[in-house]
C-alpha positions in Angstrom: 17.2 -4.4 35.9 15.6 -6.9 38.2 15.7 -11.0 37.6 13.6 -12.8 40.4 14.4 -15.9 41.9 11.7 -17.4 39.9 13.0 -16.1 36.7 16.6 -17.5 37.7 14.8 -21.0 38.5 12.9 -20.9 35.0 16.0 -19.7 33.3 18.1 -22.5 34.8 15.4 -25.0 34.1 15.2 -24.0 30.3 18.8 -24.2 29.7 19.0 -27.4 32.2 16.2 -29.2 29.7 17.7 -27.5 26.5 14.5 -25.7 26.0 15.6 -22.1 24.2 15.4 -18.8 25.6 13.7 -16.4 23.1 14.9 -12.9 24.9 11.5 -10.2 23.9 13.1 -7.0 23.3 16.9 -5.6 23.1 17.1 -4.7 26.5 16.0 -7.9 27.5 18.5 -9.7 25.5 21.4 -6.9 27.1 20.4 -8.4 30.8 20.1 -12.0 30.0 23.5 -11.7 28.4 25.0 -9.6 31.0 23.9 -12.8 33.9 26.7 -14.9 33.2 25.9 -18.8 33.6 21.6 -19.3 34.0 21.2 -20.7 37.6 19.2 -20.4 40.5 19.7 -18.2 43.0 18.5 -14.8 45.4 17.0 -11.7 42.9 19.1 -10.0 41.5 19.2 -6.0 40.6 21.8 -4.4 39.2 22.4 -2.3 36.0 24.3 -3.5 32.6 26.6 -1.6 30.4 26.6 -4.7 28.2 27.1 -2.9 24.1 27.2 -6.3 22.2 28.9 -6.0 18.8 29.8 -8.8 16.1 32.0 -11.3 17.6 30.1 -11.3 20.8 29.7 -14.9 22.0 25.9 -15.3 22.9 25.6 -18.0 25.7 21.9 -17.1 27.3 20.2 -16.0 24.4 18.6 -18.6 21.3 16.1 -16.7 19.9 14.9 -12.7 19.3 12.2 -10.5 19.1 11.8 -7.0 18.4 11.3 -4.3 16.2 12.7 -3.3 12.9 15.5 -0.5 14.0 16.4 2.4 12.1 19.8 2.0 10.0 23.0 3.2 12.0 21.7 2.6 15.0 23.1 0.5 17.7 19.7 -2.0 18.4 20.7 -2.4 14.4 24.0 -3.3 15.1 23.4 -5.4 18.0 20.1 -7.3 15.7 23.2 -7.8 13.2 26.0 -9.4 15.8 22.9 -11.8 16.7 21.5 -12.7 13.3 24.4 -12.3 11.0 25.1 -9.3 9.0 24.1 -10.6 5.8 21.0 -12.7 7.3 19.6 -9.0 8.6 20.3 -7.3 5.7 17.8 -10.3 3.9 15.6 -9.6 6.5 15.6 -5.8 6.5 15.1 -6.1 2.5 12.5 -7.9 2.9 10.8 -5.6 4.8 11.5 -2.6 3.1 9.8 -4.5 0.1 6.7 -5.4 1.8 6.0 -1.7 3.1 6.7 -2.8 6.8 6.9 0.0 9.3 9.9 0.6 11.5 11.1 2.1 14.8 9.0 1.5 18.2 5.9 1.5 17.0 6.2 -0.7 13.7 6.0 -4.1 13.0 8.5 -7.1 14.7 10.0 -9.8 13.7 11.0 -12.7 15.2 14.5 -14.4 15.3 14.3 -17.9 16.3 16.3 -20.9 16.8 17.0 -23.2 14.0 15.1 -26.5 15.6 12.5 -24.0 16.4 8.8 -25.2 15.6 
């Protein structure tokens, strides 16, 4: 992955002015929680073998969105350790009953911060 200076400044100016960061995509949320604290600084590349599981203690990341996974997968599991098992499973119900489509080329949902507008 690759984070430019200007994405480190715009990070660091989010979390400086408590605005939240919404990560769009898995990956996305894998590097953003694979930075360590937001701050400014040179680009950065580098590669992440970040697996996040439940318990994982999300310090870049407010917010989520992407796709509806397929069940046993890891994007599931990772969704899950975000959300809350029991909040996915609502959420994954819900979609089931209103014919959504899943995988990479179905519909999305969005996970957002609770003061969210």
């Amino acid at each position: 992955y690759t984070v430019s200076r200007e994405s480190r400044l715009a990070l660091s100016q989010a979390r400086a002015n408590r605005r939240p960061i919404i990560a769009v995509g898995t990956t996305s949320l894998r590097v953003l929680e694979s930075l360590g604290p937001l701050q400014e600084g040179a680009t950065i590349e580098s590669e992440t073998d970040v697996t996040i599981l439940p318990g994982h203690d999300f310090t870049n990341v407010d917010g989520l969105i992407t796709n509806f996974h397929l069940p046993r997968s890891s994007l599931l599991v990772l969704v899950s350790a975000f959300h809350g098992r029991e909040n996915t499973l609502s959420l994954y119900q819900q979609a089931i009953e209103s014919s959504f489509r899943f995988y990479s080329y179905g519909d999305c949902m969005a996970i957002l911060p609770a003061n969210s507008k």
